[in-house]
N, C-alpha and C positions, 0 to 999 in steps of 0.2 A: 474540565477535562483537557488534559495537555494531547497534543501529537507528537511523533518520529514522522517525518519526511526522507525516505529512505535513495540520497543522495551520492553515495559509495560508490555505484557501478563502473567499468569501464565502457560500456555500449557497445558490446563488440559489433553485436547483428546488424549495426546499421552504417556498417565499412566506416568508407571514409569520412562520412557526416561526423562522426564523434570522433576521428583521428584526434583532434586538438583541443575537443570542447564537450565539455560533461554531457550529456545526456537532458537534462532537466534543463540545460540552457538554449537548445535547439530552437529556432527560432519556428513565432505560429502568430500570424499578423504581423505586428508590431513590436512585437515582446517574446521574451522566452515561455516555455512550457513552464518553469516553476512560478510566475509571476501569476499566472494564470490558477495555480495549486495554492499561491498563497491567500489569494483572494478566495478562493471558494475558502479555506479554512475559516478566514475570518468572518466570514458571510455565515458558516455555520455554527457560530460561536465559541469559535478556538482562539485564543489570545496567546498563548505560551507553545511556541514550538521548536523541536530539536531538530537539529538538519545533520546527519552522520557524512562525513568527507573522505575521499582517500584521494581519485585522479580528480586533476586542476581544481583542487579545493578552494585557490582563491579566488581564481573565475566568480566561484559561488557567494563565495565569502563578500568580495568585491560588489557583488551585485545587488545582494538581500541587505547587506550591514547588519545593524539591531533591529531590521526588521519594521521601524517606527512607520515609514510612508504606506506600509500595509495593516496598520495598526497592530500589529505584532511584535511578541519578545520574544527573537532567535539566540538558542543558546546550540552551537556549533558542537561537536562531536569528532575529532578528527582519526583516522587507526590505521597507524602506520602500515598493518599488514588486513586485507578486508575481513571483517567477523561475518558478514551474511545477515541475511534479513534479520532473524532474532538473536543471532551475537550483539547484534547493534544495538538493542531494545535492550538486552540484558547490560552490556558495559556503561549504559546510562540510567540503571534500576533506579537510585534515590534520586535522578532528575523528575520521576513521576509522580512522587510521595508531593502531600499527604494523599493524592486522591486513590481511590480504587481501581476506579477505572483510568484507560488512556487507549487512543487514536496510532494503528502504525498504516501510512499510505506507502506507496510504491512511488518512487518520483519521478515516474516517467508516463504518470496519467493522467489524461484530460478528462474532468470530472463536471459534472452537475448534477449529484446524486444530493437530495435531504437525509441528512445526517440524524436530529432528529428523532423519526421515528424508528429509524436503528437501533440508536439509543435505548430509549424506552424499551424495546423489544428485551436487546440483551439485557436489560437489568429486569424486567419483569417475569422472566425464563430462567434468570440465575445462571446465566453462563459464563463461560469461561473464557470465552472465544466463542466472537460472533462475526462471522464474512459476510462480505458481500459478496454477491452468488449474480452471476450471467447464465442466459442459455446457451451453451454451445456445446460438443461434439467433441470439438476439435482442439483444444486447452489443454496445456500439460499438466493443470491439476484438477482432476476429476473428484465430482462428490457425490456420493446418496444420500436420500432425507429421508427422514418418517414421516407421517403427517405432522407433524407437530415442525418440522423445519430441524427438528436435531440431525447433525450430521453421521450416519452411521456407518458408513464406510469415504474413503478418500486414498486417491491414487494420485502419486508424484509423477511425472513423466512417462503416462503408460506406453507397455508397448502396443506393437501391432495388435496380439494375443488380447492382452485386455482390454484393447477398446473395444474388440469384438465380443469379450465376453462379460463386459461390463461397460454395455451403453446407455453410459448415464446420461441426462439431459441438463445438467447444473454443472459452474466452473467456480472456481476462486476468480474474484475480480481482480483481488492489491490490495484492498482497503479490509481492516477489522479494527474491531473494536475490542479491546485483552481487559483482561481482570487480574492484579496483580499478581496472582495464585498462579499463573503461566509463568511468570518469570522464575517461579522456583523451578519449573520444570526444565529451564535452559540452564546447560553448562558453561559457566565463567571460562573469559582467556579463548576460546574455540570458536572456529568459524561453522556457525549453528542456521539453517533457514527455517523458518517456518513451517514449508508445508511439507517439506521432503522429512524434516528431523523434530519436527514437531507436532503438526495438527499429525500426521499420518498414527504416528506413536499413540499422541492423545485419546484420538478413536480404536486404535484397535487396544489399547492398553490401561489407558487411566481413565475408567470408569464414575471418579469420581471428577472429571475436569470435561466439564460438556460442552462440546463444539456447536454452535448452531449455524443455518444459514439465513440466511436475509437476502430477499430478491435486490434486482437491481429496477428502479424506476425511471431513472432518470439518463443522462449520456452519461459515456464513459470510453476513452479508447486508448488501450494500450500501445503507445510508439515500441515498438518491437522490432519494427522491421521499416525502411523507407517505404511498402505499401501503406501501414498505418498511418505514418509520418505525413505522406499525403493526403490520408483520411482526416488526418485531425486538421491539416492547414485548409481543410476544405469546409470543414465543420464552423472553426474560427468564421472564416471570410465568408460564410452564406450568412451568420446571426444565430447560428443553431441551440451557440450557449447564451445563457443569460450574464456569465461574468464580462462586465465590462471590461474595458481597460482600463486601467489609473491616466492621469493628464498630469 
């Protein structure tokens, strides 16, 4: 199974930390945040991953190369104008062939989730789309389950109104696991995201493309904001995770 490592953003929310410098390259010990994303990948047996570019693309470029000292083959994606979570996934479609399935993370997360039994999950549910799902409240994108873990409703940015009247207890993480059958669903050339212009569609509309959710076991903390950013450098520097750092 290949990945997307979803590298694009400008970082606005976290000021002037990312004035000059990507997002994924924000420093957490010793090392930047993606250094940290690319080891968990290979740890969870991803060998082939796409990193999508737009601000200080070389920064990134510069830092990863071909990827060889993380045992990894990075193949670069650059868009001149940004396409969004799954424009990105879609203008690299035959980067995923032969396989079925493929990995899109968020590039600005610290992770130590097994990967794994995700896997298995989605492929023995036959879905289409499988998230990884946190508890919270408070997430701009909100999900319901059945028991079975299939998602049957999902809200993009709710407002005030829905959160009161749809207090779910489940969130999108960043990380899912696609089945190629999504990509037909995304529009070429267009800046497309996932959960707003697509899982939300998927559930209330295509009945035959099944979103499911998958808890979260393990860390995981989204830099979003300089509060998280200190979350994660605190995570780092206690041992919390188990990805080493490369020497």
């Amino acid at each position: 199974m290949k990945a997307l490592v979803l590298c694009a953003g400008m970082g606005t929310r976290l000021g002037s930390l990312t004035e000059n410098l990507p997002k994924p390259m924000l420093t957490l010990g010793n090392e930047p945040l993606l250094a940290y994303m690319m080891r968990y990948l290979a740890r969870n047996g991803i060998c082939e991953v796409a990193i999508n570019l737009h601000f200080k693309a070389d920064v990134i470029r510069n830092f990863l190369g071909e990827g060889t000292r993380f045992g990894l083959r990075i193949h670069y994606s650059y868009e001149e104008v940004l396409l969004g979570t799954a424009g990105a996934a879609k203008n690299i479609e035959d980067y995923f062939l032969p396989d079925e399935d493929f990995l899109v993370v968020y590039g600005d997360l610290l992770l130590d989730q097994p990967l794994q039994p995700m896997l298995d999950f989605h492929r023995r549910v036959g879905a289409s789309a499988t998230l990884l799902l946190h508890r919270t409240s408070s997430s701009n994108s909100l999900v319901q389950l059945n028991d079975d873990w299939r998602i049957t409703h999902f809200i993009e940015r709710p407002s005030v109104e829905e959160r009161g009247a749809y207090p779910f207890e489940w969130a999108n993480s960043g990380l899912q696991i696609l089945n190629r059958r999504v990509l037909e669903f995304i529009p070429a050339g267009r800046s497309v995201d996932f959960p707003k212009d697509v899982y939300a569609q998927m559930v209330d509309i295509e009945p035959t493309l099944w979103v499911y959710g998958f808890p979260l076991s393990g860390y995981r903390c989204a830099i979003d904001s300089p509060r998280r950013y200190l979350e994660a450098q605190q995570a780092v520097e206690s041992g919390l995770l188990s990805l080493e750092p490369s020497h």
